[in-house]
LUMRO-518563 format. One record per residue (C-alpha): y, z, x. Coordinates in Angstrom, 1 decimal, decimal comma, always signed. Each point is the difference from the previous one (the first is absolute). Example, Ala and Ser with C-alpha at 12.3 -4.5 7.8 and 13.67 -1.06 7.14 Angstrom:
LUMRO-518563
yy | zz | xx
-4,5 | +7,8 | +12,3 .
+3,4 | -0,7 | +1,4 .
end
This chain:
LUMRO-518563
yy | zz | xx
-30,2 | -20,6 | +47,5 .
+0,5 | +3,1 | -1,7 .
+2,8 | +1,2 | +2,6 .
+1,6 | -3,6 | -0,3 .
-0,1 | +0,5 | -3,9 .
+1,6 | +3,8 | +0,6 .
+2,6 | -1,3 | +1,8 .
+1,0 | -3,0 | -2,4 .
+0,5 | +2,7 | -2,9 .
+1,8 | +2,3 | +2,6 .
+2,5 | -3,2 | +0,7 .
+0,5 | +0,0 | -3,9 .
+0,5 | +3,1 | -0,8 .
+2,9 | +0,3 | +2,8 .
+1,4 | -3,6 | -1,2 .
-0,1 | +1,5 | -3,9 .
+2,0 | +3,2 | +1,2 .
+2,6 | -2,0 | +2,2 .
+0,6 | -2,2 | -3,1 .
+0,2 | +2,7 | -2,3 .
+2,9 | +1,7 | +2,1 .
+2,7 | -2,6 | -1,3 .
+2,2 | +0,9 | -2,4 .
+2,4 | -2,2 | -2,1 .
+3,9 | +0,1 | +1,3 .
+3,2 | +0,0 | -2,3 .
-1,4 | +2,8 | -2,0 .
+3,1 | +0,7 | -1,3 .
+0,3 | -2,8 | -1,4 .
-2,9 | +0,7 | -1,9 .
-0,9 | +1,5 | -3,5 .
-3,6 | +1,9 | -0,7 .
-0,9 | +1,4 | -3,4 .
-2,3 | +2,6 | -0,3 .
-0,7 | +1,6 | -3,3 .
-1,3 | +4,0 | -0,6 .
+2,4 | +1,2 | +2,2 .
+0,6 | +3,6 | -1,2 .
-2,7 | +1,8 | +2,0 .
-3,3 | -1,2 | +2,2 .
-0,1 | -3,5 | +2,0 .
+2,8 | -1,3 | -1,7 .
+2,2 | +2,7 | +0,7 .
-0,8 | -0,1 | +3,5 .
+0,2 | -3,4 | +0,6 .
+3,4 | -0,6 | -1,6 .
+1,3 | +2,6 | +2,4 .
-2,0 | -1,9 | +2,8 .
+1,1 | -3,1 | -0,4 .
+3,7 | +0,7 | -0,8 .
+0,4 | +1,6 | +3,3 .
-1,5 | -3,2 | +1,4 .
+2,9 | -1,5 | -1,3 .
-1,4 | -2,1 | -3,0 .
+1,9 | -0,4 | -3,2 .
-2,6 | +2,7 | -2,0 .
+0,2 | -0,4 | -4,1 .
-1,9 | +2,8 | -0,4 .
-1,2 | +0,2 | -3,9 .
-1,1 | +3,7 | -1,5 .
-1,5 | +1,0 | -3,4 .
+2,7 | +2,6 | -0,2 .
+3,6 | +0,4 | +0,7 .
-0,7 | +3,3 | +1,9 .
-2,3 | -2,0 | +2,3 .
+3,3 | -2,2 | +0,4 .
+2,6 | +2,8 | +0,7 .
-2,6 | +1,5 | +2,7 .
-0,7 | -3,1 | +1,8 .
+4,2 | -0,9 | +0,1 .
+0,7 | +3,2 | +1,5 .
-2,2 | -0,9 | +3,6 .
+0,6 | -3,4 | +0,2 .
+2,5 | -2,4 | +1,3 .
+2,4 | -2,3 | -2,3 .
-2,5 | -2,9 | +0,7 .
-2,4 | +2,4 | -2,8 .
+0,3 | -1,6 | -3,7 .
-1,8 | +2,1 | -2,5 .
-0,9 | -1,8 | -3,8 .
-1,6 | +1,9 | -2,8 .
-3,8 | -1,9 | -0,8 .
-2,6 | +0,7 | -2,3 .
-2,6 | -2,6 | +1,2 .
-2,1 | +0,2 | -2,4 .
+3,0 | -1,2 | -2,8 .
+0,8 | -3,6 | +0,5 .
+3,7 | +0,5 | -1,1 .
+0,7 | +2,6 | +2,8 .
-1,6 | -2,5 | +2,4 .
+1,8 | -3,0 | -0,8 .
+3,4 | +2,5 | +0,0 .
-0,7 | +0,6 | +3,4 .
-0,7 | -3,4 | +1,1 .
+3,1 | -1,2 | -1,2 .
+2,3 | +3,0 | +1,6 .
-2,2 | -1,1 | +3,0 .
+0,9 | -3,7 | +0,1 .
+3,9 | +0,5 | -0,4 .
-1,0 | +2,7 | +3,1 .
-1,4 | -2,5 | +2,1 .
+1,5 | -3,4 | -0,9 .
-0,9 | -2,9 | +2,0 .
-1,7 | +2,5 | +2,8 .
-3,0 | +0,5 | -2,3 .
-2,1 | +2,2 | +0,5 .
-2,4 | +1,2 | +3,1 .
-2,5 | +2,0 | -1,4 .
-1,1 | +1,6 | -3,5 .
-2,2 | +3,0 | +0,5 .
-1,9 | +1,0 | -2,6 .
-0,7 | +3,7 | +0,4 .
-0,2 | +2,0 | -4,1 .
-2,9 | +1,0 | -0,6 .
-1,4 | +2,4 | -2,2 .
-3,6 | +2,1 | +0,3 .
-0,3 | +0,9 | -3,7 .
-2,1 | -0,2 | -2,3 .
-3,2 | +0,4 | +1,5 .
-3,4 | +1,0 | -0,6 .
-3,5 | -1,0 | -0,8 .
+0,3 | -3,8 | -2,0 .
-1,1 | +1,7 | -3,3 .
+2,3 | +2,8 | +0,4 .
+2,9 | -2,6 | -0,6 .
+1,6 | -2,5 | -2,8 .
+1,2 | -3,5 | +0,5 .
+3,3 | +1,9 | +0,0 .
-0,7 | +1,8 | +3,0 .
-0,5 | -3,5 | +1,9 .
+3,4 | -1,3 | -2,0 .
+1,9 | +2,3 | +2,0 .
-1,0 | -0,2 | +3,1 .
-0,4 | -3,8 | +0,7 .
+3,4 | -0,4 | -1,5 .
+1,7 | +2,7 | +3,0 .
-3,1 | -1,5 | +2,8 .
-0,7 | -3,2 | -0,6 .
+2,4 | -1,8 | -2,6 .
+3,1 | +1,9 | +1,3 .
-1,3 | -1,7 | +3,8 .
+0,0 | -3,5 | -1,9 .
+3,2 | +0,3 | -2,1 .
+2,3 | +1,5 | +3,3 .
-1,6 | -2,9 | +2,2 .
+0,6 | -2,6 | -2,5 .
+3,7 | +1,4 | -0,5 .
+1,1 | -0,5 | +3,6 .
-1,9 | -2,4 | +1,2 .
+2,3 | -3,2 | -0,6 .
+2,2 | +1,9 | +2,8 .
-2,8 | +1,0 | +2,0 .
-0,8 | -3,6 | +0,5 .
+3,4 | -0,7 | +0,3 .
-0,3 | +2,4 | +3,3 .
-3,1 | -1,5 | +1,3 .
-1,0 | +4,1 | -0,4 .
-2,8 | +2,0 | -1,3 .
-2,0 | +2,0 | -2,7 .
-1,9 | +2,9 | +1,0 .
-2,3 | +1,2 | -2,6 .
-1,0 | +4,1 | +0,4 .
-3,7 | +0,3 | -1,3 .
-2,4 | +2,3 | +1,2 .
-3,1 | +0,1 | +1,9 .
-1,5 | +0,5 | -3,6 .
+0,9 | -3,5 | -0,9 .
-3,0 | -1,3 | +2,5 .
-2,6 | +2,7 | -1,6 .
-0,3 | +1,8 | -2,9 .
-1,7 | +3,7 | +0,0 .
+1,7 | +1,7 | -3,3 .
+0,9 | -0,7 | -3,1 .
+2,9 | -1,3 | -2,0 .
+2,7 | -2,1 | +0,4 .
+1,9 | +0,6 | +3,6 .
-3,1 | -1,9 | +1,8 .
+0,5 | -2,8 | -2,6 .
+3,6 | -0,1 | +0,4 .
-0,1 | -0,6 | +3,7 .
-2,8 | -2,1 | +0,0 .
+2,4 | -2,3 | -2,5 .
+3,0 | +0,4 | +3,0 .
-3,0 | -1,5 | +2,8 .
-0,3 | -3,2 | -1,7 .
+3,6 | -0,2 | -1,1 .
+0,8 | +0,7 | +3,4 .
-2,6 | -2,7 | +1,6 .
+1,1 | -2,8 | -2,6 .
+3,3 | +0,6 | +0,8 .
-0,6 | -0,4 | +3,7 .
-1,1 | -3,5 | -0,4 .
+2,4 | -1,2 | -2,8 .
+2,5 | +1,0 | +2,0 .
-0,3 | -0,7 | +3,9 .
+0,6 | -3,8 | -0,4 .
+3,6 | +1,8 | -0,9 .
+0,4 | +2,0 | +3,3 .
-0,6 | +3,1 | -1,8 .
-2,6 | +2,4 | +1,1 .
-1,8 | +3,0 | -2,1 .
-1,8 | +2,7 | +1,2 .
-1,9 | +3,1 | -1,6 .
+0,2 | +3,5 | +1,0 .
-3,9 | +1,7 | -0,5 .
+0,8 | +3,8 | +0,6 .
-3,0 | +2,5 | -0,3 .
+1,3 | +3,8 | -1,0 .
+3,0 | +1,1 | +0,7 .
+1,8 | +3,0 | -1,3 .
+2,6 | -1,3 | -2,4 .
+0,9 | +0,6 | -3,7 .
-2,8 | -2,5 | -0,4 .
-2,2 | +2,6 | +1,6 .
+1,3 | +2,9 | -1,2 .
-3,3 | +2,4 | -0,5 .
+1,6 | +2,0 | -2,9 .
+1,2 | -3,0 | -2,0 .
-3,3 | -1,5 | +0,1 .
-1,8 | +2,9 | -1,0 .
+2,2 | +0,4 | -2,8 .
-0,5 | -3,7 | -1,1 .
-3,3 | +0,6 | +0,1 .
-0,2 | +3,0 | -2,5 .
+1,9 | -1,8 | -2,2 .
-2,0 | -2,9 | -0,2 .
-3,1 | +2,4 | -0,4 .
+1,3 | +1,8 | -3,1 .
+0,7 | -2,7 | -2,2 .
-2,9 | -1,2 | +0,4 .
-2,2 | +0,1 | -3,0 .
-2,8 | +2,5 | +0,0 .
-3,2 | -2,6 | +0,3 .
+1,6 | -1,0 | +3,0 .
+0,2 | +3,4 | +1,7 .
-3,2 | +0,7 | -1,0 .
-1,3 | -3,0 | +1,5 .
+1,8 | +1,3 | +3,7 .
-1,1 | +3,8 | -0,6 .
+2,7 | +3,1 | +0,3 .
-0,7 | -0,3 | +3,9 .
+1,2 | -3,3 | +0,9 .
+4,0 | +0,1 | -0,2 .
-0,1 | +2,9 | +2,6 .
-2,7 | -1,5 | +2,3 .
+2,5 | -3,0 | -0,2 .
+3,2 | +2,2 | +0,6 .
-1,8 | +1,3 | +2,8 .
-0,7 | -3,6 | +1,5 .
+3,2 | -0,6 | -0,4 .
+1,7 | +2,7 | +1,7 .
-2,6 | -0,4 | +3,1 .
+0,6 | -3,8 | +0,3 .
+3,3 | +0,6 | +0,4 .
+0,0 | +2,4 | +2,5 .
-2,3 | -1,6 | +2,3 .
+1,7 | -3,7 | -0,6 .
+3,3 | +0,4 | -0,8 .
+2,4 | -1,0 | +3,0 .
+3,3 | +1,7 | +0,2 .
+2,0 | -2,8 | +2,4 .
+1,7 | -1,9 | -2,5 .
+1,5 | -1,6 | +2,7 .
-3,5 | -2,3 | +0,5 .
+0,5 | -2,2 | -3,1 .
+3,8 | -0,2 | +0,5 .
-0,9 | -1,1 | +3,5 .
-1,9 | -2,8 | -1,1 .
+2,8 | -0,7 | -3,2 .
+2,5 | -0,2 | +2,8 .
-1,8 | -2,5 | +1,7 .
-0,9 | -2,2 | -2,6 .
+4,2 | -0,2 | -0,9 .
+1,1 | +0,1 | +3,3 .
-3,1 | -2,4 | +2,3 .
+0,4 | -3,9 | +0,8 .
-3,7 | +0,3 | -0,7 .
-0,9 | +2,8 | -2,2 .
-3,4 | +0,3 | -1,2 .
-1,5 | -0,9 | -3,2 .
-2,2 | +3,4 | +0,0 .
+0,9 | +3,2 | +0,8 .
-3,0 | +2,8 | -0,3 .
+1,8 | +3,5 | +1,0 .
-2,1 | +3,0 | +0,2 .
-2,4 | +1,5 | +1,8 .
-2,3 | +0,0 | -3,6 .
+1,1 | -3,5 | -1,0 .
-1,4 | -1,5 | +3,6 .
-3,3 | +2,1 | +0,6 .
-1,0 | +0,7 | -3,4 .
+1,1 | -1,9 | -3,2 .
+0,7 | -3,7 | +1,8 .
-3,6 | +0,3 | +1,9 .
-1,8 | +1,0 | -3,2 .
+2,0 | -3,2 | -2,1 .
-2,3 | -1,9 | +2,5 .
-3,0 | +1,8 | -0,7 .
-3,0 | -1,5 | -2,8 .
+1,3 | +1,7 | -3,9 .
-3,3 | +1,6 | +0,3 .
+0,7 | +1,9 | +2,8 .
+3,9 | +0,9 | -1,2 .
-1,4 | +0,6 | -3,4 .
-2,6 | +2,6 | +0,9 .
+2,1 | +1,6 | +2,4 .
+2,7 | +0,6 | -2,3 .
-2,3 | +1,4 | -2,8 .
-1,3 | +2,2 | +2,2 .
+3,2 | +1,5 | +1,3 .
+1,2 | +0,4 | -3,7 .
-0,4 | +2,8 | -2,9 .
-2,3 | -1,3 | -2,5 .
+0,3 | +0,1 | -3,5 .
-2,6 | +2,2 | -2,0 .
-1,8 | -3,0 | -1,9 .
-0,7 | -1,7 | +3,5 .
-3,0 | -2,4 | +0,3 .
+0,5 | +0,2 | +3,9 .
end
């Protein structure tokens, strides 16, 4: 029984890879948005795709970011100017992008900006803090999907969603778990609102990469920041050690976990453009499969005290 079993989930899995092989023809005749182009995964995968032979409108947060990307790509490249977290710039670019497109539509919208900052401990932050990151994470997601995706159905195309592995569990503070948390169920809803449409959604889950996103420095620095505004009761409730016990986390996690082939996650955005049948879940990353997506599974208790224990603790700690 159990070989017969073995061999049924053996047939699958070869069935599941042959399917996944196929790829969508006429890709020039195709048109895939991708926004936070300038550097990381969307960089990458605008240069990917474009010598694939898609129609890339390739949107960056800075017209440097735009002159870099022109000067290695083909003519097929487009490059718009988008701020996603300002509604004006996104509707600007949705309307350069329909006279772009016309009847054609578009294939795909990728949503790729992101931003990692602020962060910190929940009491180290304001309401502020959250304002400006959901808007660039989660709202800027929303508002760029909701722009395009008139033409999107026009194509019979698709939305992929970049969230994070940190979008299924939560082990810090602040408002980048949140955010990507928010893009999971937008994502899901989406899936089902659209499919009687033809129009399929997927969501990328990376773990740790080494991107701006990751940058050690940067977040170190955005740390200290958020540490010395804070107002004295509040550091004296966390004691002078805690911020470099933290810092010190910080650096080690991302040594040990931080993967340097960005080429995983564009892998897996390339496939979800370019596949008959894409996936509606990718998880890329060593960490995101064997540690953070098992322990989403686990009991809170279990997650909860392994995450306390493996944290600095503040000086006023009952634990």
């Amino acid at each position: 029984m159990l070989l017969y079993a073995l061999g049924l989930v053996a047939v699958w899995f070869i069935y599941r890879y042959w399917k996944e092989t196929k790829r969508v023809s006429n890709k020039e005749d195709k048109y895939v948005y991708i926004t936070g182009c300038d550097s990381g995964f969307g960089n990458l995968l605008a240069r990917k795709l474009d010598k694939l032979g898609f129609h890339v409108i390739a949107a960056c947060y800075t017209e440097k970011g735009e002159d870099e990307l022109r000067k290695i790509t083909s003519e097929r490249l487009t490059t718009t100017r988008l701020d996603v977290s300002n509604s004006e710039s996104v509707s600007k670019a949705a309307a350069v992008i329909k006279t772009l497109v016309g009847e054609k539509g578009v294939w795909a919208v990728v949503n790729n900006a992101g931003v990692p900052l602020p962060a910190g401990p929940n009491d180290w932050l304001t309401i502020e803090d959250y304002k400006s990151m959901l808007a660039v994470n989660l709202i800027g997601v929303i508002d760029v999907t909701l722009s395009v995706l008139p033409l999107i159905k026009k194509a019979k195309g698709r939305v992929v969603n970049v969230a994070s592995v940190f979008g299924r569990i939560s082990p810090f503070g602040g408002p980048y778990c949140v955010s990507k948390y928010g893009v999971e169920a937008f994502n899901d809803s989406l899936r089902l609102t659209m499919a009687p449409f033809g129009v399929k959604v997927a969501c990328i889950e990376p773990g740790f990469f080494k991107t701006n996103l990751t940058n050690a420095g940067m977040l170190k620095n955005g740390l200290k920041k958020q540490w010395d505004r804070l107002p004295q009761d509040v550091k004296d409730d966390y004691g002078p050690t805690f911020l470099d016990i933290g810092l010190e986390q910080l650096d080690a996690k991302l040594q040990i976990l931080a993967d340097g082939d960005l080429m995983k996650v564009v892998g897996c955005m390339e496939h979800a453009v370019s596949a008959v049948h894409p996936r509606t879940r990718y998880s890329v990353g060593w960490d995101a499969k064997l540690i953070w997506l098992p322990l989403s599974y686990m009991p809170t208790c279990i997650t909860d005290t392994l995450f306390l224990k493996t944290s600095p603790k503040p000086q006023i700690s009952v634990l």
